[in-house]
Biopython code that builds the backbone (N, CA, C, O; Angstrom):
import numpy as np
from Bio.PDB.StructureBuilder import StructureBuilder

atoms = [
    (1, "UNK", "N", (46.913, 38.965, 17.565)),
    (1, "UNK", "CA", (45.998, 38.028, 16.940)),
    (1, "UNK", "C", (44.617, 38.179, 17.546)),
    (1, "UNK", "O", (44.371, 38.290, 18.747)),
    (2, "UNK", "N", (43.837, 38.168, 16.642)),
    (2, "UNK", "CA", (42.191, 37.995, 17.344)),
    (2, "UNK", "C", (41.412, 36.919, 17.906)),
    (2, "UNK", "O", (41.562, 35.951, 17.161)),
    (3, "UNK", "N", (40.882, 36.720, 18.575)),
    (3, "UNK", "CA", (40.056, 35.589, 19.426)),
    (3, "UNK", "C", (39.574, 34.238, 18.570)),
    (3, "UNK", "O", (39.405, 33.059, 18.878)),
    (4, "UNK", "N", (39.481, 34.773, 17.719)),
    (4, "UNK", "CA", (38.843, 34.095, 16.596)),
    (4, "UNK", "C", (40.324, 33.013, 15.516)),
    (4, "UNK", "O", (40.441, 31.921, 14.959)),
    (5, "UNK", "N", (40.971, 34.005, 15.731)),
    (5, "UNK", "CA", (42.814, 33.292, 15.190)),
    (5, "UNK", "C", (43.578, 32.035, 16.051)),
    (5, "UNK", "O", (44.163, 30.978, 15.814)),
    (6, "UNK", "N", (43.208, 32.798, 17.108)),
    (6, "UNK", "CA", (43.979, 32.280, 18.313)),
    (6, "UNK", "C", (43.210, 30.405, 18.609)),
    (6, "UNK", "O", (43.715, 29.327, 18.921)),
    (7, "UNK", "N", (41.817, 30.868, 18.299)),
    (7, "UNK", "CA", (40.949, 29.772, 18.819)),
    (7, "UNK", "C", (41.273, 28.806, 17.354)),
    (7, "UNK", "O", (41.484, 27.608, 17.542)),
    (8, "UNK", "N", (41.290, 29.077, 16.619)),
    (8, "UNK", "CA", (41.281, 28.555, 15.594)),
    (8, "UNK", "C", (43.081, 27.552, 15.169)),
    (8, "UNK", "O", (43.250, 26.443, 14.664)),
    (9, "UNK", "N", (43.955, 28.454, 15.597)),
    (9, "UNK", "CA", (45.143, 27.709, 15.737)),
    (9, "UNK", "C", (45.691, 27.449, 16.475)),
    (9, "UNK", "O", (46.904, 27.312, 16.314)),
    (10, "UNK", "N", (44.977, 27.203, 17.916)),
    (10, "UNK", "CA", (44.793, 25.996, 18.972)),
    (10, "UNK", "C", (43.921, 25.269, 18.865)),
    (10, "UNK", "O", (43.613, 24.613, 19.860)),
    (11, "UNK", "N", (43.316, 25.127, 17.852)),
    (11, "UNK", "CA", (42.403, 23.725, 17.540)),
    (11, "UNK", "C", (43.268, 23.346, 16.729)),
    (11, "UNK", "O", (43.553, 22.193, 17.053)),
    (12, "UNK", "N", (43.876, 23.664, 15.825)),
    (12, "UNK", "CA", (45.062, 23.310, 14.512)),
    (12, "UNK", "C", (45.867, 22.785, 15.289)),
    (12, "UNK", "O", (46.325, 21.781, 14.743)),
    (13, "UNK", "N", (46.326, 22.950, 16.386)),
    (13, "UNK", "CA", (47.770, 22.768, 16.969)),
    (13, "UNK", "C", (47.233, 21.480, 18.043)),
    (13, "UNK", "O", (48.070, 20.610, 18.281)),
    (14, "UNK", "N", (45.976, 21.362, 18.631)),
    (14, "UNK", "CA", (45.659, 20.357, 19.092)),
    (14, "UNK", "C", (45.484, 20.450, 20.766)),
    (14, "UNK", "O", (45.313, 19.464, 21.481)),
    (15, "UNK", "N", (45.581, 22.208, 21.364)),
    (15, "UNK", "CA", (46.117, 22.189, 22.578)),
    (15, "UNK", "C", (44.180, 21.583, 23.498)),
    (15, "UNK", "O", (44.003, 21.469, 24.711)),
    (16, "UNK", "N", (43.599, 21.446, 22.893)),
    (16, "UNK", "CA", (42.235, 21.344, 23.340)),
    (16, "UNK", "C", (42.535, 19.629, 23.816)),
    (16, "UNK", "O", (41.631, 19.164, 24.509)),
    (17, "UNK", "N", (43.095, 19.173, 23.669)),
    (17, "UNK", "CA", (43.529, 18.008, 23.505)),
    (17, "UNK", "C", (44.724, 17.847, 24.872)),
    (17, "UNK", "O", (44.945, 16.782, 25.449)),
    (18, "UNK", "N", (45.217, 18.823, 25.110)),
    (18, "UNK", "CA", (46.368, 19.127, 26.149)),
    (18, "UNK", "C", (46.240, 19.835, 27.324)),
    (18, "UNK", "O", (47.084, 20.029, 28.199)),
    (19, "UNK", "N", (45.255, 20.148, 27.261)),
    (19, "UNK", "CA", (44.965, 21.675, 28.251)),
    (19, "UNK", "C", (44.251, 21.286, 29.262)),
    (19, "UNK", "O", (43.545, 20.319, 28.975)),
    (20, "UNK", "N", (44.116, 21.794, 30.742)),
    (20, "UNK", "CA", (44.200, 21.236, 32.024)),
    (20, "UNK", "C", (42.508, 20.508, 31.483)),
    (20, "UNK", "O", (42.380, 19.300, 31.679)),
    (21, "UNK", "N", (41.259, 21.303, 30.808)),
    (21, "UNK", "CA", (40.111, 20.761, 30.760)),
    (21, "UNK", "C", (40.114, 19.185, 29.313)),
    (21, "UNK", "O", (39.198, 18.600, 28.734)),
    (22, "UNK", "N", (41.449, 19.076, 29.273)),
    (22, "UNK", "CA", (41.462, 17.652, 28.014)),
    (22, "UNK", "C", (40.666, 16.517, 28.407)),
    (22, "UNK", "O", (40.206, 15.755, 27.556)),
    (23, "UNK", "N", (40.357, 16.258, 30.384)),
    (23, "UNK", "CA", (39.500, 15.186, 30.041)),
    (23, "UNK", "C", (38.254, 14.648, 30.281)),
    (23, "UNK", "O", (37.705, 13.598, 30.617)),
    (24, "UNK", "N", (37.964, 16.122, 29.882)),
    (24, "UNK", "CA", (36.479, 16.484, 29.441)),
    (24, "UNK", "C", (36.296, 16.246, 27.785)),
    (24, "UNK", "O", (35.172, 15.891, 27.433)),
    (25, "UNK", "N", (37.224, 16.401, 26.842)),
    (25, "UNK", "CA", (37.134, 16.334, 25.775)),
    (25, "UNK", "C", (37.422, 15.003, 25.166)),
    (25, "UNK", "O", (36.846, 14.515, 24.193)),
    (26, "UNK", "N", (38.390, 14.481, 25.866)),
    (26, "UNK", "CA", (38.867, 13.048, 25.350)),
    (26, "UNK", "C", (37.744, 12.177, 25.858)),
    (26, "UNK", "O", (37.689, 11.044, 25.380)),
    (27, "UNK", "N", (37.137, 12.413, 26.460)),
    (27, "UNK", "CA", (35.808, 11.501, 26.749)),
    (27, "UNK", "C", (34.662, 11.588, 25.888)),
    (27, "UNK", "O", (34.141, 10.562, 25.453)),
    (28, "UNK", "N", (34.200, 12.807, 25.589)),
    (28, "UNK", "CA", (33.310, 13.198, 24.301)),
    (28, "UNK", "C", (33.834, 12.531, 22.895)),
    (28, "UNK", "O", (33.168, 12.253, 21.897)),
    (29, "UNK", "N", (35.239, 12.364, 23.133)),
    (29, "UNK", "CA", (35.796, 12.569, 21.326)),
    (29, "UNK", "C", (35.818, 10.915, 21.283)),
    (29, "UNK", "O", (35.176, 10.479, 20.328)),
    (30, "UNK", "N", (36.604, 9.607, 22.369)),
    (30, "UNK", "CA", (36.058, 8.427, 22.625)),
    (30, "UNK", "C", (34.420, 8.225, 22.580)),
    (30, "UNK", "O", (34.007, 7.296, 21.886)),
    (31, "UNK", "N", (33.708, 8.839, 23.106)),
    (31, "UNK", "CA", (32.098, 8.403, 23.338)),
    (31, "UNK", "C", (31.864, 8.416, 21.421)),
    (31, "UNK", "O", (31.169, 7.641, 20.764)),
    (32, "UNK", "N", (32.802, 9.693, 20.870)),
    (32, "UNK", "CA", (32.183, 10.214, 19.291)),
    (32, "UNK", "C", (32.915, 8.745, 18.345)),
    (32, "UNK", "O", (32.276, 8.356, 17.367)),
    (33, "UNK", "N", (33.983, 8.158, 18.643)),
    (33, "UNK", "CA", (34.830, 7.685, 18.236)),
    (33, "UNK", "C", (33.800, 5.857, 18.286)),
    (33, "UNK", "O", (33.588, 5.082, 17.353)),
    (34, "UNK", "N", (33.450, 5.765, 19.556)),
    (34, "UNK", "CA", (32.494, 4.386, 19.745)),
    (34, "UNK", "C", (31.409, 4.275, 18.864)),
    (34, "UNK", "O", (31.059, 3.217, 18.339)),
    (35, "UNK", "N", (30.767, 5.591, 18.668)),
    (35, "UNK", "CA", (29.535, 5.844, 18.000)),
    (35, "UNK", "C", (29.810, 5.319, 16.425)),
    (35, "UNK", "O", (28.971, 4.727, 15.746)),
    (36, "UNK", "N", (31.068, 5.643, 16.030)),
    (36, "UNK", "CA", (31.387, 5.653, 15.003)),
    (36, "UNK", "C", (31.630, 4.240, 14.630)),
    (36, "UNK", "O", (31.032, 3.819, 13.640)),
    (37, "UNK", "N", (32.394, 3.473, 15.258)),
    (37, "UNK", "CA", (32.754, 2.433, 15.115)),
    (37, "UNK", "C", (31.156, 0.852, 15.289)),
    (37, "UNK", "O", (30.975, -0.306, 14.913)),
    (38, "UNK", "N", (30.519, 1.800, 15.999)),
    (38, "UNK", "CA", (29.261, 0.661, 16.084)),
    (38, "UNK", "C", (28.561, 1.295, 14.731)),
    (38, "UNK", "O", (28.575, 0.472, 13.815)),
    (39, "UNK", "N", (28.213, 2.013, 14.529)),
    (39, "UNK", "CA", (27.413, 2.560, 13.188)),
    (39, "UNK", "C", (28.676, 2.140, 11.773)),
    (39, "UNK", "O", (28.234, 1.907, 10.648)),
    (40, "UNK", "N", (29.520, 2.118, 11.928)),
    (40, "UNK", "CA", (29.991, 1.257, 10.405)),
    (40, "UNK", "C", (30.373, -0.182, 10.339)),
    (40, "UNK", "O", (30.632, -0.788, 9.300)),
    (41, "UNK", "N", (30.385, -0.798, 11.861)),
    (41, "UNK", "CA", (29.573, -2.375, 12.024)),
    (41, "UNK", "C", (28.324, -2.333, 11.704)),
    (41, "UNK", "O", (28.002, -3.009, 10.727)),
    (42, "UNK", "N", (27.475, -1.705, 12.266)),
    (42, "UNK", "CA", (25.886, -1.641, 11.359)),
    (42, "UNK", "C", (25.857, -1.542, 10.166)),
    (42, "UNK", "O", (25.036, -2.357, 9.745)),
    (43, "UNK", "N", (26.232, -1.078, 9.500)),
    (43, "UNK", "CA", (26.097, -0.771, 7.809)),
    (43, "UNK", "C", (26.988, -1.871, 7.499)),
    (43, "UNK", "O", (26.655, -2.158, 6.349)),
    (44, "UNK", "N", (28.061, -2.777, 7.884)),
    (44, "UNK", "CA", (28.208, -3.869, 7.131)),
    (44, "UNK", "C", (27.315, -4.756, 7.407)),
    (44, "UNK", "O", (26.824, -5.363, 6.456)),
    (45, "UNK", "N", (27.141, -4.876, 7.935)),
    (45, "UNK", "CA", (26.259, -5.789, 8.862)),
    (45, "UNK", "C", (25.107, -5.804, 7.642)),
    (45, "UNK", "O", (25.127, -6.555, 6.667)),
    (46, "UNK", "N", (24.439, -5.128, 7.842)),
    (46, "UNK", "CA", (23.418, -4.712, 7.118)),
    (46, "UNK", "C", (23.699, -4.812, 5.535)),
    (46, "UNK", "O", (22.708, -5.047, 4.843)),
    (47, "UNK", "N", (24.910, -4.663, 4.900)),
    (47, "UNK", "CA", (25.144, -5.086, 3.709)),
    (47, "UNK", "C", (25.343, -6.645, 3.261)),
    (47, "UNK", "O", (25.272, -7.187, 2.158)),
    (48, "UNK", "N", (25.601, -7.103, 4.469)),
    (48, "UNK", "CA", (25.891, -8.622, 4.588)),
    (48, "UNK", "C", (24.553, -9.755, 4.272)),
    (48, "UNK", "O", (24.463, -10.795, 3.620)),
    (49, "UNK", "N", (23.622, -8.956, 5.092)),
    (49, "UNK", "CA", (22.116, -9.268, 5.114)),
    (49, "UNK", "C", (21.553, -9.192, 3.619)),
    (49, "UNK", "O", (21.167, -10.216, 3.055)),
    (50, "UNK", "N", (21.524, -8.016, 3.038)),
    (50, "UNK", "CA", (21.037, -7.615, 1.815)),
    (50, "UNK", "C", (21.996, -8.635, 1.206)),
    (50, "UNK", "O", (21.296, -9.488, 0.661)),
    (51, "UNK", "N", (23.364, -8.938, 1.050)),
    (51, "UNK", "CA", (23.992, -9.627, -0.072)),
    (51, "UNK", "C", (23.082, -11.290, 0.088)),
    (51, "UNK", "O", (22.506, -11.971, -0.761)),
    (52, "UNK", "N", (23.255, -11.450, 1.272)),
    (52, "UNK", "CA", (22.652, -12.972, 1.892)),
    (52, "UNK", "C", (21.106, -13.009, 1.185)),
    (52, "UNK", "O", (20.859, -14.074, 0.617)),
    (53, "UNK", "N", (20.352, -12.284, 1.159)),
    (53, "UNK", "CA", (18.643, -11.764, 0.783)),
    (53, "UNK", "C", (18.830, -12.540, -0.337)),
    (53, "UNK", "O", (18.371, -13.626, -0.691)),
    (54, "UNK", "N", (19.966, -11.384, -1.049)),
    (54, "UNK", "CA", (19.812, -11.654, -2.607)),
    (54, "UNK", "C", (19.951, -13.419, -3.175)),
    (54, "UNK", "O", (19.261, -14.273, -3.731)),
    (55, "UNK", "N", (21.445, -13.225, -2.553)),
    (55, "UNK", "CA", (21.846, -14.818, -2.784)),
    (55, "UNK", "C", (20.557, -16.066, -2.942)),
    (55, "UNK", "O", (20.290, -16.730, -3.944)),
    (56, "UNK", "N", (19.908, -16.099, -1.597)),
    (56, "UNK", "CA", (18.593, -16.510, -1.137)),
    (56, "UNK", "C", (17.508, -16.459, -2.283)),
    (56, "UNK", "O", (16.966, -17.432, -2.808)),
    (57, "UNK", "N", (17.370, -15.562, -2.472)),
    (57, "UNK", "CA", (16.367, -15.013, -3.697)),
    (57, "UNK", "C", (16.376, -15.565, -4.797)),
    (57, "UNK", "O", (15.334, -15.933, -5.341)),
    (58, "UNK", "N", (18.123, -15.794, -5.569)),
    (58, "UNK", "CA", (18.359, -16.275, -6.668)),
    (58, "UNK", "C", (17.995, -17.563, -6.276)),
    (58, "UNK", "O", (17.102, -18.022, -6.989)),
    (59, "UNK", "N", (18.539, -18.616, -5.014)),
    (59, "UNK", "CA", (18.521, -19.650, -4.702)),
    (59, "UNK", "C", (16.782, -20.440, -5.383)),
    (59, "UNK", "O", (16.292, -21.318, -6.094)),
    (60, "UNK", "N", (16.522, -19.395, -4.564)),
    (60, "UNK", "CA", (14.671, -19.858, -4.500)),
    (60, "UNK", "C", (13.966, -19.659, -6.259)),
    (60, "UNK", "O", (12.941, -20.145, -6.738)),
    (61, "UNK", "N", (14.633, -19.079, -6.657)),
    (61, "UNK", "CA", (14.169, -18.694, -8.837)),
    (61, "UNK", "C", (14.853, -19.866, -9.095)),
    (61, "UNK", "O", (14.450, -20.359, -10.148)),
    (62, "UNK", "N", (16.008, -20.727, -8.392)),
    (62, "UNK", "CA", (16.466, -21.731, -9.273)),
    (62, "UNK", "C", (15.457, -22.853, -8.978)),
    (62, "UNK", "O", (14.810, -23.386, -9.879)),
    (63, "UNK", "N", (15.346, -23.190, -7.688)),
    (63, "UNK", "CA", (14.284, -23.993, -6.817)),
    (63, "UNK", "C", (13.411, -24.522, -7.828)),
    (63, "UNK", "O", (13.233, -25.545, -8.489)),
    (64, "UNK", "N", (12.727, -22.833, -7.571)),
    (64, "UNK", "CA", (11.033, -23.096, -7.785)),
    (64, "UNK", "C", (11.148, -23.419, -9.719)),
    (64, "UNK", "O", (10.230, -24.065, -10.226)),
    (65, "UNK", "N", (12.226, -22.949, -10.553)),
    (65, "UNK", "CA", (12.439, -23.635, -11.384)),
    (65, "UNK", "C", (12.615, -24.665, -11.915)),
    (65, "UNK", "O", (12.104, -24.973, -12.992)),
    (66, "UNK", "N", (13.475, -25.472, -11.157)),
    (66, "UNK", "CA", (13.983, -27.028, -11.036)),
    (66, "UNK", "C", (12.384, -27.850, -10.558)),
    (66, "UNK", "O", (12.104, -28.985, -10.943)),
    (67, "UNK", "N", (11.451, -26.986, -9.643)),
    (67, "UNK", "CA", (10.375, -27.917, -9.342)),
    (67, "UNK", "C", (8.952, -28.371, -10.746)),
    (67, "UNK", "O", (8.391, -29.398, -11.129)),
    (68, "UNK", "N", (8.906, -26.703, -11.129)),
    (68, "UNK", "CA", (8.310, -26.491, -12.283)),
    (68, "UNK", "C", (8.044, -28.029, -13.819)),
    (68, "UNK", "O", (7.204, -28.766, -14.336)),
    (69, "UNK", "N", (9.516, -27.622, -13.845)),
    (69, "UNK", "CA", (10.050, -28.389, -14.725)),
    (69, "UNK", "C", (9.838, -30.219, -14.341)),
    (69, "UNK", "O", (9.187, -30.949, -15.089)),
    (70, "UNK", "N", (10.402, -30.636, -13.279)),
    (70, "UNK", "CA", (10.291, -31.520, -12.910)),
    (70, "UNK", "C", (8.608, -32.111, -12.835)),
    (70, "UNK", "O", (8.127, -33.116, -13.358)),
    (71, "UNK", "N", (8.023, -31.166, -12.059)),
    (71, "UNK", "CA", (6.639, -31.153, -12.440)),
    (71, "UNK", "C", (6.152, -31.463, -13.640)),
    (71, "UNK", "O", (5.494, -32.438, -14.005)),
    (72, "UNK", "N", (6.478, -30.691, -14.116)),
    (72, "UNK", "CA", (6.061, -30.496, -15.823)),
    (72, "UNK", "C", (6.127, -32.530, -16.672)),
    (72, "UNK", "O", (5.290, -33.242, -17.227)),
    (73, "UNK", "N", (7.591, -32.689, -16.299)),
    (73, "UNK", "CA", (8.004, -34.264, -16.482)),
    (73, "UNK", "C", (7.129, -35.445, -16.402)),
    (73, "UNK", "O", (6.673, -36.364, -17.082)),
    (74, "UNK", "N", (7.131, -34.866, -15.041)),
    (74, "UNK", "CA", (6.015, -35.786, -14.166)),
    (74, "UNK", "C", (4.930, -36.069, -14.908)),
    (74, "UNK", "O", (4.544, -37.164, -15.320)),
    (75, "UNK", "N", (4.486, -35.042, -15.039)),
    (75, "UNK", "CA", (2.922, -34.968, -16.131)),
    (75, "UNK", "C", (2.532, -35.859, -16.797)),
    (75, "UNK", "O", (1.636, -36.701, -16.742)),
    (76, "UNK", "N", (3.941, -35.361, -17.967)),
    (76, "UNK", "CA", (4.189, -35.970, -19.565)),
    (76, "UNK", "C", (4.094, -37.292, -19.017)),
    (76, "UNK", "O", (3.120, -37.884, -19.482)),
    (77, "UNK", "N", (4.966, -38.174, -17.939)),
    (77, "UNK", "CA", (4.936, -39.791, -17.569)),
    (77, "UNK", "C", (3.847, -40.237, -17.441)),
    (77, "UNK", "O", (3.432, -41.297, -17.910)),
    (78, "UNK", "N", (2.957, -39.040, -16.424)),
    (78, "UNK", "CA", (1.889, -39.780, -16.122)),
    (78, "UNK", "C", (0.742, -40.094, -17.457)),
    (78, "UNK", "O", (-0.216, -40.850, -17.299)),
    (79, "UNK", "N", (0.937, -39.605, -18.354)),
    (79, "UNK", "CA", (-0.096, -39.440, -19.532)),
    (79, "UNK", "C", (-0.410, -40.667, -19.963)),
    (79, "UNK", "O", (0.526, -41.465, -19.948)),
    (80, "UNK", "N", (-1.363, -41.028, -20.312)),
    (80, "UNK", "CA", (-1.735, -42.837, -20.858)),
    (80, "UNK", "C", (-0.862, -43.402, -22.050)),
    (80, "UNK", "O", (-0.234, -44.456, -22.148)),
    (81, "UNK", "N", (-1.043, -42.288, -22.968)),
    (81, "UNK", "CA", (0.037, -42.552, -24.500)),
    (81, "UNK", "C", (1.170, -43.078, -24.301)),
    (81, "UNK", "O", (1.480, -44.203, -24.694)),
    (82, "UNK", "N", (2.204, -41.985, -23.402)),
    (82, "UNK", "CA", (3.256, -42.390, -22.661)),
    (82, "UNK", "C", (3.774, -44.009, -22.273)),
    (82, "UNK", "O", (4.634, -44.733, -22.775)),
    (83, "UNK", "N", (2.883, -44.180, -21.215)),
    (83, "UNK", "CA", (2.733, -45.288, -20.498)),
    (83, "UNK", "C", (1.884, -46.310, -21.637)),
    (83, "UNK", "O", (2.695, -47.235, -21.602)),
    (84, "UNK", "N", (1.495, -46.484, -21.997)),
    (84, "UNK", "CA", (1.464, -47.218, -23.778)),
    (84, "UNK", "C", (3.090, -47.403, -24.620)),
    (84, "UNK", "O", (3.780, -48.361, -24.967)),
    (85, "UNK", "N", (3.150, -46.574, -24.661)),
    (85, "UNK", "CA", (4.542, -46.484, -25.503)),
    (85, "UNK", "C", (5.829, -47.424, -24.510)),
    (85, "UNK", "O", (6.763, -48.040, -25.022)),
    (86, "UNK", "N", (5.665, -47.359, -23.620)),
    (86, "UNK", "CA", (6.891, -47.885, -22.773)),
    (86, "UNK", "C", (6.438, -49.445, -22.480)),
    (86, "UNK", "O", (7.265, -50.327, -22.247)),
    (87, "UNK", "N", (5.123, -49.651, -22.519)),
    (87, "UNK", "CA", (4.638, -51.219, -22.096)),
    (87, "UNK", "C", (4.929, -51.951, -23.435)),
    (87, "UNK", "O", (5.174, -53.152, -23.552)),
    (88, "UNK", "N", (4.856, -50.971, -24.480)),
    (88, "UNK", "CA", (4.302, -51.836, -25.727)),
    (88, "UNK", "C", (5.443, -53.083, -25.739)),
    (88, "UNK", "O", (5.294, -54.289, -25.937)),
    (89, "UNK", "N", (6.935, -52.083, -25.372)),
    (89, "UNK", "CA", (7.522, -53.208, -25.376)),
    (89, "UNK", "C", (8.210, -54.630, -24.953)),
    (89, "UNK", "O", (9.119, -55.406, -25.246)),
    (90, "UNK", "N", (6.724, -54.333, -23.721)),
    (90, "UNK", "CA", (7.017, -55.544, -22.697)),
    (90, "UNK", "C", (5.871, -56.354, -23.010)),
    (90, "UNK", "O", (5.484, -57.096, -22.107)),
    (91, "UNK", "N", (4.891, -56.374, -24.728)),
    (91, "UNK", "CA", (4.450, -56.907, -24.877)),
    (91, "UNK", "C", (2.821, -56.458, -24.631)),
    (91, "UNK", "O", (1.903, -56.935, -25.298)),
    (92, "UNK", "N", (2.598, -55.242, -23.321)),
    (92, "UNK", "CA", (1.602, -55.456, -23.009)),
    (92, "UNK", "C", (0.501, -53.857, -23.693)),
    (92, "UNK", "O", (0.739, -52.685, -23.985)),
    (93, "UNK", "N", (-0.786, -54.830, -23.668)),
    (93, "UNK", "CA", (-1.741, -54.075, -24.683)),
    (93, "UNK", "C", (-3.061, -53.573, -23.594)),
    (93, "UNK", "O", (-3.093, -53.988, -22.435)),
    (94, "UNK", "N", (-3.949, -52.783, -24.061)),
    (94, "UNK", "CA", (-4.525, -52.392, -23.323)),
    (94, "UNK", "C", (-6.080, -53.361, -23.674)),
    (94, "UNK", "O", (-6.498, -53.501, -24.823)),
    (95, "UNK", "N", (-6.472, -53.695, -22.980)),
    (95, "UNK", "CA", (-7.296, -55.054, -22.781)),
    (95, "UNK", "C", (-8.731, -54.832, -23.983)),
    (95, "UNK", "O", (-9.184, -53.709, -23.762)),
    (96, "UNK", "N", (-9.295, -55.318, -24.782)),
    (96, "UNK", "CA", (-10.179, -55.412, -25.689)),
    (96, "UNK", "C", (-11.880, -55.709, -24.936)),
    (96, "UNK", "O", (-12.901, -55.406, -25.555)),
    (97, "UNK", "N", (-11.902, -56.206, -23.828)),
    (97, "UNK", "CA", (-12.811, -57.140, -23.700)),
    (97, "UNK", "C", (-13.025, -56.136, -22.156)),
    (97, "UNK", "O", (-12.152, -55.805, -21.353)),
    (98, "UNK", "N", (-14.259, -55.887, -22.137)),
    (98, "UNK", "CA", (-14.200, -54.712, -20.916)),
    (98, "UNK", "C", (-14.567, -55.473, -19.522)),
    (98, "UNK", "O", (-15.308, -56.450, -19.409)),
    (99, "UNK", "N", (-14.021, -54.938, -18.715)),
    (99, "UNK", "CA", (-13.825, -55.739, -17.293)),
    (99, "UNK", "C", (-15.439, -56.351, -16.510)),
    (99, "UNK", "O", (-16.411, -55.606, -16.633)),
    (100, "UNK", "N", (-15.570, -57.328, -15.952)),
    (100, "UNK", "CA", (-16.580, -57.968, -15.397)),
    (100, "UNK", "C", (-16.720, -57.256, -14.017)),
    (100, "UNK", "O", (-15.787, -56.594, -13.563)),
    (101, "UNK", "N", (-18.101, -57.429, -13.251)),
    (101, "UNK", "CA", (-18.080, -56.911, -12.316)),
    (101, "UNK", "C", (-18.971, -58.435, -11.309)),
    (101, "UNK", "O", (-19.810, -59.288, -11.598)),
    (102, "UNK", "N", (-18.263, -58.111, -10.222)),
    (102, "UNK", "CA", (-17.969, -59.403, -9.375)),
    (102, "UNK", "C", (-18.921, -58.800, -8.213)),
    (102, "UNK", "O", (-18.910, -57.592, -7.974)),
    (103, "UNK", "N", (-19.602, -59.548, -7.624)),
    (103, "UNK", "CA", (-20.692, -59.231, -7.327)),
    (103, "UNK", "C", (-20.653, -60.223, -5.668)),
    (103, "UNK", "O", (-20.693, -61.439, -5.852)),
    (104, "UNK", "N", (-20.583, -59.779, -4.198)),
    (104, "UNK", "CA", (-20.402, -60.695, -3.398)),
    (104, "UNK", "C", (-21.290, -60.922, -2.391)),
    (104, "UNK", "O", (-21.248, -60.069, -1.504)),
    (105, "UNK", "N", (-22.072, -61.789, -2.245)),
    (105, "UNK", "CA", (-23.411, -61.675, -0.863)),
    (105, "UNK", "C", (-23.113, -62.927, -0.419)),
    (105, "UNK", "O", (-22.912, -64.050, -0.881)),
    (106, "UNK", "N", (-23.167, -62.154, 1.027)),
    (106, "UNK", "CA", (-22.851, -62.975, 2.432)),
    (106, "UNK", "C", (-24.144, -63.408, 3.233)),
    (106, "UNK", "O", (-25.029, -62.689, 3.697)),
    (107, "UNK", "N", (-24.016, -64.714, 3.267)),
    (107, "UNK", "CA", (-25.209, -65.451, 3.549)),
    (107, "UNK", "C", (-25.377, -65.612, 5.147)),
    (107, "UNK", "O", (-24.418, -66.019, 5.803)),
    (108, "UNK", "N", (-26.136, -65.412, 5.532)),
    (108, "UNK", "CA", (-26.162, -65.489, 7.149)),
    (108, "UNK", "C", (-26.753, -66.641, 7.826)),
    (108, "UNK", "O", (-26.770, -66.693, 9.056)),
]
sb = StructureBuilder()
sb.init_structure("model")
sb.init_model(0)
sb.init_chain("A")
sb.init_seg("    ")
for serial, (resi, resn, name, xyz) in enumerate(atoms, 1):
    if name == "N":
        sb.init_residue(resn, " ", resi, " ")
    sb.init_atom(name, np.array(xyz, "f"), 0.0, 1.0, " ", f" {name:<3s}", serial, name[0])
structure = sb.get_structure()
């Protein structure tokens, strides 16, 4: 067999893994193995964030919707017509006779 065979089906067979220099390798292949395991906690991690963003995002389009609107309400109440329409039927009218002005001096 050639150098190249031999090396190749003792990596197949796993003896790199067995052989007096294994723990030199099992330390590299753990260090490769940690690496791995913190970098696909990062990427959930990080997908978790982006899902949370989004969520957030929609949250805040419903918000600033619900304020809009409410706003908008507000308006229409505050309008004079409005507020006419809702007194009328407590009788009350908007005054004919335009207001006096009261006039006060303090005598020393």
């Amino acid at each position: 067999m050639s150098k190249v065979k031999k090396g190749l089906y003792g990596f197949l067979r796993g003896s790199f893994l067995t052989d007096d220099s294994a723990f030199k390798n099992w330390r590299v292949i753990i260090f490769i193995v940690v690496l791995l395991l913190i970098m696909i906690s990062s990427g959930h991690q990080a997908d978790q964030k982006v899902i949370q963003i989004a969520a957030l995002n929609k949250q805040k389009r419903e918000l600033r919707e619900a304020y809009v609107d409410m706003s908008s309400r507000l308006e229409r109440m505050k309008m004079e017509s409005s507020i006419r329409r809702r007194v009328q039927s407590l009788g009350i009218a908007p005054s004919t006779t335009p207001p006096k002005k009261i006039k006060v001096t303090i005598k020393e």
